[in-house]
C-alpha positions as CSV (number, residue, x, y, z in Angstrom):
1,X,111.1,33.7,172.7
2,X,113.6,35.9,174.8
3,X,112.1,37.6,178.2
4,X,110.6,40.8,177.7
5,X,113.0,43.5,178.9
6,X,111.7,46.8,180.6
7,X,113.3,50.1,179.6
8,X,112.4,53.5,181.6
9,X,112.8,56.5,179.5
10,X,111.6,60.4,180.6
11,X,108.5,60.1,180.0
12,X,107.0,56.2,180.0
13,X,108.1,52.7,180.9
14,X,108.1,50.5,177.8
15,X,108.5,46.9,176.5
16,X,110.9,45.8,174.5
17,X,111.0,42.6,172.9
18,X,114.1,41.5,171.1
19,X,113.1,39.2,168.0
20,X,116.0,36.4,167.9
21,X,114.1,34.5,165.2
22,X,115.0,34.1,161.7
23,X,112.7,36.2,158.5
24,X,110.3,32.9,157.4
25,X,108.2,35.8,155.4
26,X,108.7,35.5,151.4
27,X,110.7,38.9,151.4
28,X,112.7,41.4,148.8
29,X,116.1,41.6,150.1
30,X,118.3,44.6,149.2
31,X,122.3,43.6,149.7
32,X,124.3,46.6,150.1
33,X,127.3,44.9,148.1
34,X,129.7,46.5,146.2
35,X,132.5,48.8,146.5
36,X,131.9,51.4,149.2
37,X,131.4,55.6,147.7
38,X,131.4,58.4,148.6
39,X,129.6,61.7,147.5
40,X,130.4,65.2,148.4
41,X,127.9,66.8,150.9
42,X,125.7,69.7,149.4
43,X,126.2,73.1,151.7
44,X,122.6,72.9,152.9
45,X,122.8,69.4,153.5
46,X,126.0,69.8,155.2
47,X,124.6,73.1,157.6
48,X,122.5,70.5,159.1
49,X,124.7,68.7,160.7
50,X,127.4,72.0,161.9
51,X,124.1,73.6,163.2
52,X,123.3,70.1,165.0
53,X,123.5,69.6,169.4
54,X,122.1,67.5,171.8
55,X,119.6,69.7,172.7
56,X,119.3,70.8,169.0
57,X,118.9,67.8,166.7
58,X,118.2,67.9,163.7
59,X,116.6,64.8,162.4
60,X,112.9,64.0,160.8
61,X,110.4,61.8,161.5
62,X,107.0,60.4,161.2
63,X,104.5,58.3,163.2
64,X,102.4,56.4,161.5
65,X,99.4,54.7,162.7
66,X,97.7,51.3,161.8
67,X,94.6,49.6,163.0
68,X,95.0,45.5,162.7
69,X,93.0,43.5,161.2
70,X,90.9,40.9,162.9
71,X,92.0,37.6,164.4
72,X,96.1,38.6,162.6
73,X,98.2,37.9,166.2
74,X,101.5,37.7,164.7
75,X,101.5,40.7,162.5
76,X,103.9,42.9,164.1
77,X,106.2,40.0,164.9
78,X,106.3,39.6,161.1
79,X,106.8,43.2,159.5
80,X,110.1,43.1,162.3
81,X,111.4,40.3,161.1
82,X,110.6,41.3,157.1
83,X,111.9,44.6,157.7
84,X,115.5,43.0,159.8
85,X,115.5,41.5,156.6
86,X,116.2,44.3,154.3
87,X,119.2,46.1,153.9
88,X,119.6,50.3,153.6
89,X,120.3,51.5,150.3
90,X,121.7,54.8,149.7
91,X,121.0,57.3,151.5
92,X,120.2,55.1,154.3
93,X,123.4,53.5,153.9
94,X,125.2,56.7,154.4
95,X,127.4,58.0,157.3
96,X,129.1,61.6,157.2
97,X,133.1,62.3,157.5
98,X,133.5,66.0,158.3
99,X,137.0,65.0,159.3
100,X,140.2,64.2,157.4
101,X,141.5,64.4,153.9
102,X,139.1,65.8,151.4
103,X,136.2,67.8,151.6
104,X,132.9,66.6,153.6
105,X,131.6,63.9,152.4
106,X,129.1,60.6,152.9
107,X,130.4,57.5,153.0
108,X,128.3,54.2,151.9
109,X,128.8,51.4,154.9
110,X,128.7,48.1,153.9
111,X,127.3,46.3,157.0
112,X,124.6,47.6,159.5
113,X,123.0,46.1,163.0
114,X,119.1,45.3,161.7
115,X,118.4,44.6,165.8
116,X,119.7,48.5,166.4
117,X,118.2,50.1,163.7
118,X,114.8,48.1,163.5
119,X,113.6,48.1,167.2
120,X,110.3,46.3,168.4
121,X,108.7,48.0,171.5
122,X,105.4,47.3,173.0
123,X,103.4,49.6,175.2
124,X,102.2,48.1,178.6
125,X,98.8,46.8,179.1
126,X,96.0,49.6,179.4
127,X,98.3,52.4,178.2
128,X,96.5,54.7,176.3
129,X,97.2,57.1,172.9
130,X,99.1,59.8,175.2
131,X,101.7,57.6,176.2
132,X,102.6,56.3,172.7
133,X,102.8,60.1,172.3
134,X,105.1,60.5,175.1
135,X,107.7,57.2,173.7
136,X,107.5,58.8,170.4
137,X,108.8,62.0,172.2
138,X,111.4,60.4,174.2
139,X,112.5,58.4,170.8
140,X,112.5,61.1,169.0
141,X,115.3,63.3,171.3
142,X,118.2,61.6,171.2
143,X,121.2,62.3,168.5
144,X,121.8,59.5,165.6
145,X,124.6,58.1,165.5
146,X,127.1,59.1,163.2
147,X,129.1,56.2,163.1
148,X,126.3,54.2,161.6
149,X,123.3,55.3,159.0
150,X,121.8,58.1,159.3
151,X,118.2,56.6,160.3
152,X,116.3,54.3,163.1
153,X,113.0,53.0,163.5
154,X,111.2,51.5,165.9
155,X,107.1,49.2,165.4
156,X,105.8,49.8,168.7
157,X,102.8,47.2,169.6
158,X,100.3,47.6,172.6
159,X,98.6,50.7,171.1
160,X,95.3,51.1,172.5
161,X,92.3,50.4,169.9
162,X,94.0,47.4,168.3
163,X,96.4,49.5,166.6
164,X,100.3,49.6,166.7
165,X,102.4,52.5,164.9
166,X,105.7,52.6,163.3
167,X,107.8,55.5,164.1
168,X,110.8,56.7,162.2
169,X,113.6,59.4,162.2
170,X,116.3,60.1,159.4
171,X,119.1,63.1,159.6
172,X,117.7,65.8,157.5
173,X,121.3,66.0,156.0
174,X,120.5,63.3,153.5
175,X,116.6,63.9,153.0
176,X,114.2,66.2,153.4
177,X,110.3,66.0,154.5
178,X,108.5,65.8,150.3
179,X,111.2,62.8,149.5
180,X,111.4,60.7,152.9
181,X,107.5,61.2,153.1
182,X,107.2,59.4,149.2
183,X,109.7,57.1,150.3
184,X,107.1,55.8,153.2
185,X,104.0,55.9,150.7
186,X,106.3,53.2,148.7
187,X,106.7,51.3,151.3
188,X,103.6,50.7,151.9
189,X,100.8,48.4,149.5
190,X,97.8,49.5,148.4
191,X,95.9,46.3,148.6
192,X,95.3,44.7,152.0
193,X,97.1,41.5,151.0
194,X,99.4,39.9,153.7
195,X,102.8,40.9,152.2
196,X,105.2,43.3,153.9
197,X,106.6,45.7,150.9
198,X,109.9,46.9,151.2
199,X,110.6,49.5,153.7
200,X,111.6,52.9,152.8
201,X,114.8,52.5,154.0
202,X,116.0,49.7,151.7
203,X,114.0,51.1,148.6
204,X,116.4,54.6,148.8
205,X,116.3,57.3,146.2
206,X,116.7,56.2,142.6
207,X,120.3,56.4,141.6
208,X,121.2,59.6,139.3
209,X,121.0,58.7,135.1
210,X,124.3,58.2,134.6
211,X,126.6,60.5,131.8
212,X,128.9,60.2,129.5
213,X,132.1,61.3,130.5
214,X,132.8,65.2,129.7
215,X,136.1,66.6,127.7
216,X,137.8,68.6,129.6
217,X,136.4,71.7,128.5
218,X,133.4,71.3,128.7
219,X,134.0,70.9,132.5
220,X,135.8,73.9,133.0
221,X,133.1,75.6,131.1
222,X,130.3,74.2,133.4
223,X,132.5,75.2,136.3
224,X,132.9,78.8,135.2
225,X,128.5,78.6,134.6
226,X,128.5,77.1,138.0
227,X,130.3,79.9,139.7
228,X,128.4,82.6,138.0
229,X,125.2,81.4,139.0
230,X,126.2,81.1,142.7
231,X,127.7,84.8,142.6
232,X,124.6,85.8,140.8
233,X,122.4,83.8,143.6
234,X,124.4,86.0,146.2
235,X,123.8,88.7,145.1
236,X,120.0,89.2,144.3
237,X,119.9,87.5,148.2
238,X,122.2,90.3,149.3
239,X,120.1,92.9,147.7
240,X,116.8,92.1,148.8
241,X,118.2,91.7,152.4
242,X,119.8,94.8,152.1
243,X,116.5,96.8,151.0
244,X,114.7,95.1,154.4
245,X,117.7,96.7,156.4
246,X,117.0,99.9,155.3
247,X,113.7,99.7,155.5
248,X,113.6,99.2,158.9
249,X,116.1,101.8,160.1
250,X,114.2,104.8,158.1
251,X,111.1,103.2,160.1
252,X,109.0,101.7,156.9
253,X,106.7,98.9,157.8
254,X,108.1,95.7,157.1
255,X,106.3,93.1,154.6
256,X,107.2,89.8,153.1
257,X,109.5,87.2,154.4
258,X,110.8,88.4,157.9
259,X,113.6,86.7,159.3
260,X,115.2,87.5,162.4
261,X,112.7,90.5,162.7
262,X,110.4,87.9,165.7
263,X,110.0,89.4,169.0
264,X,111.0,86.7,171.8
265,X,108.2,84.1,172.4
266,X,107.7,81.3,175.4
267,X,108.5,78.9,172.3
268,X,112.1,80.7,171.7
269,X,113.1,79.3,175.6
270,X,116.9,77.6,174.9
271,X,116.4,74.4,174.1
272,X,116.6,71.4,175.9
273,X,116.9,68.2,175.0
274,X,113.4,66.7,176.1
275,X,110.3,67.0,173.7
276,X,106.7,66.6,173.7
277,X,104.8,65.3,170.6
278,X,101.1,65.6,169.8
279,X,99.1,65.1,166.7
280,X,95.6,66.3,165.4
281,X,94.0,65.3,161.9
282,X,91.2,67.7,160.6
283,X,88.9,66.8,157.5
284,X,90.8,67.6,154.1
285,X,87.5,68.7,151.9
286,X,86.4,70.6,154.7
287,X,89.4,72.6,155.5
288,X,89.3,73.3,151.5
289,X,85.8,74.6,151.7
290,X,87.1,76.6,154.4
291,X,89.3,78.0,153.0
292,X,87.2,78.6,150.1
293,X,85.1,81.5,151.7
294,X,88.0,83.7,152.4
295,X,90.5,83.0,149.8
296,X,92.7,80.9,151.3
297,X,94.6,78.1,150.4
298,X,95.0,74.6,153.1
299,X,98.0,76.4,154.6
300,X,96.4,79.6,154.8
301,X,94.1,77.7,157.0
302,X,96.4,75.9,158.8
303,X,98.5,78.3,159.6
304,X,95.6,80.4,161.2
305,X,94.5,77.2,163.7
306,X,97.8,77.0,164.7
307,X,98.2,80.5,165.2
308,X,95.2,81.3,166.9
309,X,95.6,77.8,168.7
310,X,99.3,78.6,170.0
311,X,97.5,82.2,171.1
312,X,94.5,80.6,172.9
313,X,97.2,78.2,174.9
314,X,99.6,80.9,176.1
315,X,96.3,82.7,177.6
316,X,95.4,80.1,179.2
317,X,98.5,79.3,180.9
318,X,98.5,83.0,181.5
319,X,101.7,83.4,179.3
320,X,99.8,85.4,176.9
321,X,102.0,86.4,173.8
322,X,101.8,90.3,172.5
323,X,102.8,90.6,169.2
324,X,102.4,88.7,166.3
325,X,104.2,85.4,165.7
326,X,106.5,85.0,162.5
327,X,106.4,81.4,161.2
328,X,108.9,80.2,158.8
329,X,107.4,78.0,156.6
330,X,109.6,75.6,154.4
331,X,108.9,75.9,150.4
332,X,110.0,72.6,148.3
333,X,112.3,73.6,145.2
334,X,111.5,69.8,143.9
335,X,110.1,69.0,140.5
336,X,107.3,66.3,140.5
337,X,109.9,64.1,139.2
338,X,112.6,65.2,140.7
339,X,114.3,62.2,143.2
340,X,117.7,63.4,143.8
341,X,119.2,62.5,147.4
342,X,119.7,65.6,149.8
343,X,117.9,68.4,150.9
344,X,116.2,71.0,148.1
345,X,114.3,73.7,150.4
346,X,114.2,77.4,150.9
347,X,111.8,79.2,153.3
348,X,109.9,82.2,154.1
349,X,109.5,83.9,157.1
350,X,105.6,84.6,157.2
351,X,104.0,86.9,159.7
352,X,101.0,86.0,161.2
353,X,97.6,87.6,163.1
354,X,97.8,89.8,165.4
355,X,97.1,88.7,169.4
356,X,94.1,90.0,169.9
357,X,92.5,88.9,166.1
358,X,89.1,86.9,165.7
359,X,89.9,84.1,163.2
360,X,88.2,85.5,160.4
361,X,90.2,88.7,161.1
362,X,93.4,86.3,161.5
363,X,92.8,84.4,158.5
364,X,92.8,87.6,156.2
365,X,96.0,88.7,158.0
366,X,97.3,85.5,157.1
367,X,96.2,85.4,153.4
368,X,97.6,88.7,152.8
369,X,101.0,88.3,154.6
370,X,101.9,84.6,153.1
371,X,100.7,86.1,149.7
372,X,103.6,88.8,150.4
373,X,106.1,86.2,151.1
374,X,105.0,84.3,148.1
375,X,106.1,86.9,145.6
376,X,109.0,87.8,147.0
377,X,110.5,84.3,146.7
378,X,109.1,83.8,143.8
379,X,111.4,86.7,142.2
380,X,114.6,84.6,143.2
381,X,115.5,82.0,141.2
382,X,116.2,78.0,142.5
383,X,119.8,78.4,143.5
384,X,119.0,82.2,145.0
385,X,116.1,80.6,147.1
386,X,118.8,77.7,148.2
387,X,121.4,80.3,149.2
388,X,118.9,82.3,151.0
389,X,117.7,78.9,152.7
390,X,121.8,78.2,153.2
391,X,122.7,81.5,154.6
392,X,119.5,81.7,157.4
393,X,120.4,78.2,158.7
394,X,124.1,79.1,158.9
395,X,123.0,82.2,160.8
396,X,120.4,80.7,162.8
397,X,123.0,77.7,164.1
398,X,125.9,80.6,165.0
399,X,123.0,82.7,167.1
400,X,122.2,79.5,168.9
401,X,125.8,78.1,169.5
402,X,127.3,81.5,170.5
403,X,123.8,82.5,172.3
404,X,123.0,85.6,170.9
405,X,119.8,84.4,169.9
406,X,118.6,84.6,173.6
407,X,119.3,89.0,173.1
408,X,119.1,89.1,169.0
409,X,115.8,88.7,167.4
410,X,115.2,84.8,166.9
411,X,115.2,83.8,163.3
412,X,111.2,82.9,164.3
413,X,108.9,82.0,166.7
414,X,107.8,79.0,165.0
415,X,107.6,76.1,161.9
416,X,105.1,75.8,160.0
417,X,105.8,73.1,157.0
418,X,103.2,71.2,154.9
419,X,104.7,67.9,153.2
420,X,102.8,66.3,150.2
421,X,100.7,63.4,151.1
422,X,99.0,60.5,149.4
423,X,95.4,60.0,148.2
424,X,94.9,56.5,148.3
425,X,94.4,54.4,151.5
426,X,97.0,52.3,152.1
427,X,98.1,48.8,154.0
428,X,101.1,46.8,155.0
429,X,100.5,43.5,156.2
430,X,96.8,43.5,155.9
431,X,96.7,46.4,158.2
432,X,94.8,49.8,157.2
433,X,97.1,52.9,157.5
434,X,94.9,55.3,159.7
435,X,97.2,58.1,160.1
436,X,100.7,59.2,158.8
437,X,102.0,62.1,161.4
438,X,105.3,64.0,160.5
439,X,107.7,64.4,163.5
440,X,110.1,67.2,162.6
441,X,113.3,68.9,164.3
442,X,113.9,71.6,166.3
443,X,117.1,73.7,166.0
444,X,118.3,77.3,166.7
445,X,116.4,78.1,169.8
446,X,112.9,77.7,167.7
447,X,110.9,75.6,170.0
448,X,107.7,74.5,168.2
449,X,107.3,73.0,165.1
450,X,104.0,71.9,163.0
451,X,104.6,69.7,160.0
452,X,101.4,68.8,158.2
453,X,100.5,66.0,155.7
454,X,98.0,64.9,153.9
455,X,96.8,61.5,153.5
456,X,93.0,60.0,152.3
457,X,90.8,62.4,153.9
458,X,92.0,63.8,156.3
459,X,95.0,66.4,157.0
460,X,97.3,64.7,160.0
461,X,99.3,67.6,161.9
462,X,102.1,66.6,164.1
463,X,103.4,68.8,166.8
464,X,106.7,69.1,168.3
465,X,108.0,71.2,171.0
466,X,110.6,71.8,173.4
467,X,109.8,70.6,176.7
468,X,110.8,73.2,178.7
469,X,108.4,76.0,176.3
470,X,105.7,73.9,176.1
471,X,105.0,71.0,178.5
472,X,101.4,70.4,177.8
473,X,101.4,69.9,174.1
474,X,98.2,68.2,173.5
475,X,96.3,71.0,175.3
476,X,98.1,72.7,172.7
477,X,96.7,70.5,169.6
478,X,93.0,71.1,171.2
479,X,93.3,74.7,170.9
480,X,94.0,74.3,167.2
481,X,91.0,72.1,166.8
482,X,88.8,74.6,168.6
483,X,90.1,77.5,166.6
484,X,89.8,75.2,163.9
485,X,86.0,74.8,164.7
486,X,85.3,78.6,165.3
487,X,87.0,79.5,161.9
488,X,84.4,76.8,160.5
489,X,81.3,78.3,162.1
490,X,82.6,81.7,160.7
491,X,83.0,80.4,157.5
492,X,79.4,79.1,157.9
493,X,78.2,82.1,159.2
494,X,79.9,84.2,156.3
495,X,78.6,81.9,153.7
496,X,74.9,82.3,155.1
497,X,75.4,85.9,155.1
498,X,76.1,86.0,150.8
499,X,73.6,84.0,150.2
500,X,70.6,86.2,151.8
501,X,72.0,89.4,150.2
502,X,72.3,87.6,146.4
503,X,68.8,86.7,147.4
């Protein structure tokens, strides 16, 4: 066994231990043979890496969180050496060409480095959950690399507890939060057997149903279809933008989807390339009953923690905040069964409570301003809700490179995204997944972003944030679950109230 070696990053020393040893595990394992292709890179797809900087990346991630079973020493040791077994398959095989003849494109790569993009760390003794926070942090800053596959990993051992984690990052050009979250539920079992499934990264998307070749035609007929829906997707975008513009100069109050209308908050600071990363998992039934007594939906009421939380933190670091926050909040275009590579988002720009609202005060605001937002997308169809989601990112990435984001209106103070979770408890390696946290970009001078997912019982926020906005980022996560508790005790409190006057 090779000699530990010890690597200083920002925020932590770590471990790292090199596995030299061959795979003895009975594995699946996924050759990347054939002849190389290439595929054309979608404009959203592609807008994520233009808009892209050191300071600014733009990849996704996820930490997720095992406890190991009893008396199983090697079991790290063997989902490395399973997982250095398996090879990517598209679009984890995939590394962009911006450059050269031809339009933008991915090309499939043929070989890969299992030691670079399936590291093995291990926390030193005694360290506790906050510093596996801070190494997911400092893993999570730092560019891909272009020249290889678009994704890294890392099973990080020593977590206190008798747990270890896997964390994980892929470019958000070639998948978005919905499909790279499925992608990890299927890479996990849902028996505790000892067997090591195939890791998302070698299971890929499923490839398109082929088609029959098209006369010619019939292709200049689906191109002609093709451009009127794009010019038809501009313009109900245009319009609707164009009806906000002139609502505001006559003075009108502005509802619905807001971008670029957010006053600047501590969390639009220019970014720099250190993060902080926190997480927080709140009961799932709970939150639904919550939710429950003032008409809200789980995002309604995670959106209001947050809010409130975020509020309650700038107080207290007297950096109080005095307006409302706008969130953008990610919508998923996917069909359940749709499993196409790429990105297929739009967004709206929701704003939230006001400063000085009590959560049940906040929570109504919240309801009624998401609500807004809700039906205005909803009047766009899928390629008008892409373009819009196109068009702000474009924007958003020339305000930041150019820096007239730091005397414009940033596109928003904050993300707020929820990706779909899984039900069912599940294992890899005989070890119980506790947790599943998403770890999510930050781009365009927007410091702070919350993704949510669900998983068994409970919902598992993950926070990230730009280290020079928000240092303290689990104090942060505390203030949700505070606000959290007090919007509980209202809802209590309301609920007792109906009851004595239907009495």
């Amino acid at each position: 066994m090779p000699s530990p070696i010890v690597v200083c990053g920002e925020n932590i020393f770590v471990t790292v231990r090199i596995l030299e040893r061959p795979a003895r595990m009975s594995v699946n394992v996924c050759p990347m043979g054939g002849t190389p292709m290439s595929k054309p890179i979608p404009p959203l797809d592609l807008s994520w890496l233009l808009i892209e900087s050191p300071a600014g990346t733009t990849h996704v991630g996820a930490m997720l969180l095992f406890k190991k079973p009893a008396g199983r020493a090697p079991i790290v040791r063997e989902i490395v050496e399973a997982y250095r077994a398996c090879k990517p398959a598209p679009p984890f095989n995939y590394v962009p060409e911006l450059l050269g003849r031809g339009a933008p494109h991915f090309r499939e790569v043929t070989s890969w480095d299992p030691y670079y993009h399936v590291g093995h760390l291990a926390l030193p003794a005694r360290a506790s959950y906050d510093d596996l926070l801070r190494l997911v942090a400092d893993l999570h800053e730092p560019q891909l690399d272009r020249d290889r596959p678009l994704f890294r990993c890392w099973v990080i051992d020593g977590v206190s507890d008798g747990m270890f984690a896997i964390y994980t990052k892929t470019h958000h050009s070639i998948i978005d939060g919905e499909s790279g979250l499925k992608l990890l539920y299927a890479g996990l079992s849902t028996s505790d057997r000892r067997t090591v499934p195939t890791p998302a990264f070698a299971l890929g998307a499923p490839a398109p149903t082929p088609h029959p070749p098209m006369p010619l035609a019939g292709r200049i007929v689906d191109s002609i279809r093709g451009a009127i829906t794009q010019v038809e997707a501009v313009n109900q975008v245009s319009f609707g933008a164009l009806r906000k513009v002139f609502a505001g100069l006559v003075g009108s109050h502005l509802e619905g989807s807001l971008p670029f209308a957010a006053q600047h908050a501590p969390t639009n600071e220019p970014l720099k390339i250190g993060r902080r990363f926190a997480t927080l998992s709140l009961p799932l039934e709970e939150m639904r009953e919550v939710g429950r007594h003032f008409g809200a939906t789980l995002n309604d009421v995670a959106a209001t923690v947050v809010d409130a939380g975020l509020h309650n933190y700038l107080r207290e670091a007297d950096r109080a905040f005095a307006h409302p926050f706008i969130a953008m909040c990610p919508v998923s275009l996917r069909a359940d069964d749709d499993t196409a590579i790429g990105t297929r988002v739009s967004a709206m720009f929701a704003r939230l409570g006001e400063p000085g609202a009590s959560v049940s005060e906040r929570i109504r605001q919240v309801v009624d301003s998401v609500a807004t937002c809700k039906k205005e997308l909803g009047r766009l169809s899928n390629e008008a809700a892409m373009t819009y989601a196109v068009g702000l990112v474009a924007l958003a990435g020339l305000g930041a490179s150019t820096h007239l984001d730091r005397i414009a209106h940033p596109a928003c103070n904050l993300v707020i995204s929820n990706v779909a979770g899984g039900k069912e408890t599940r294992y890899l390696n005989s070890a119980r997944l506790l947790g599943i946290y998403p770890v999510s970009a930050l781009a365009a001078s927007i410091g702070l972003n919350v993704t949510l997912a669900s998983y068994h019982d409970n919902m598992d926020f993950g926070f990230v944030a730009n280290a020079a906005a928000i240092d303290d980022l689990p104090q942060l996560a505390r203030c949700a679950r505070e606000a959290y508790e007090e919007l509980k005790e209202a809802a209590g409190t309301q609920s007792a109230r109906s009851k004595r006057a239907s009495s």
